[in-house]
N, C-alpha and C positions, 0 to 999 in steps of 0.2 A: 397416453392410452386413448386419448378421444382421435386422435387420427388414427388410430389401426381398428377400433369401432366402427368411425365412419367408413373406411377404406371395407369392411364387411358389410357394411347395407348396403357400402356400392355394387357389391358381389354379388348381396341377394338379389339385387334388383336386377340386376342385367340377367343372372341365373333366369327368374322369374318371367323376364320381357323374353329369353330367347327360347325358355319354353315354350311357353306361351304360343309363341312362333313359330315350333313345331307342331304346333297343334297338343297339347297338354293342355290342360285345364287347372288352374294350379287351386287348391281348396284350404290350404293352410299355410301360414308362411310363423316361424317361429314359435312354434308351439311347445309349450315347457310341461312338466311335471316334473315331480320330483326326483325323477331319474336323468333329466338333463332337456337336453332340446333338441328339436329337428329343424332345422331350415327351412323346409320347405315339401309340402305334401300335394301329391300332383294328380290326375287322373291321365293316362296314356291310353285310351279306349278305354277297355274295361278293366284294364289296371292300375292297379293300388302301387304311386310308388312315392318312396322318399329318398328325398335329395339333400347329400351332405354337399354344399359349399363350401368351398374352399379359396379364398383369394389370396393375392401377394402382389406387391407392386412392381416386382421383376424375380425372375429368376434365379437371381443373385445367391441366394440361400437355400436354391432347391425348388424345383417343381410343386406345386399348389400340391397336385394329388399323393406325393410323399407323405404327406402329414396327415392320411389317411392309413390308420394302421390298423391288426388286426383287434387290436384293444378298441380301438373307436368302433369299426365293424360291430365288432359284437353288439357296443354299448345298442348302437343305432340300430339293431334288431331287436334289443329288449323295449325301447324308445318306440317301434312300431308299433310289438305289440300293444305297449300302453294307448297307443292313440288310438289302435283299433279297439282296446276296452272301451272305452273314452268316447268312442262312435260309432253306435250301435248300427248295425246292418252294414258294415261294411266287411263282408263276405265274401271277398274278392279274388283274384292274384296280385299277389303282391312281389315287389320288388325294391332294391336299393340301388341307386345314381349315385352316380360323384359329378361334381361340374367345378372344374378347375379356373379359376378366371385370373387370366394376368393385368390387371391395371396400370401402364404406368402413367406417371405426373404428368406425361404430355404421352399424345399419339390415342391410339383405338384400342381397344381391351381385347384381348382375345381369349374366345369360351371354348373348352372344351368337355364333353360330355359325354360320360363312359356310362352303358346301360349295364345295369343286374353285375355291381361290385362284390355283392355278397345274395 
């Protein structure tokens, strides 16, 4: 288990660098309550978005963003709201990413990053 942990902070981190690098401003990374967690809460100008991450070290078993279902969807709109409880004055628009990240043991990772999933 502690490699397929690590193997997800690899995900959030590159997610988070190549945000970033789009010009996002990322403002929360792993933020829990007891509805569950978000990976990462970002600003895109004046929008509010949160980003589910998803990594895999290949292919092999299916595409990262597969594992984005409509069950997870939902959860991670209830999970917004709670963070926008959670922080006051953020009155924004809002929105939900996916960033699919393939890692593998050797070679360059590559991100891909679908705006407003849900």
């Amino acid at each position: 288990m502690a490699a397929k942990d690590a193997l997800g902070r690899l995900g959030e981190d590159l997610a988070a660098h190549y945000l970033s690098g789009a010009g996002y401003r990322v403002l929360d990374r792993n933020w829990r309550c007891g509805a569950g967690e978000i990976d990462l809460v970002a600003l895109d100008r004046d929008e509010l978005v949160f980003v589910e991450v998803k990594t895999r070290s290949s292919i092999a078993f299916g595409h990262p963003l597969e594992a984005i279902t409509p069950v997870k969807l939902a959860r991670l709109r209830r999970l917004a709201a709670a963070w926008c409880e959670a922080h006051e004055g953020t009155s924004r628009r809002m929105r939900i990413d996916a960033v699919a990240v393939v890692a593998p043991p050797r070679g360059e990772a590559e991100i891909e990053h679908v705006r407003g999933v849900f």
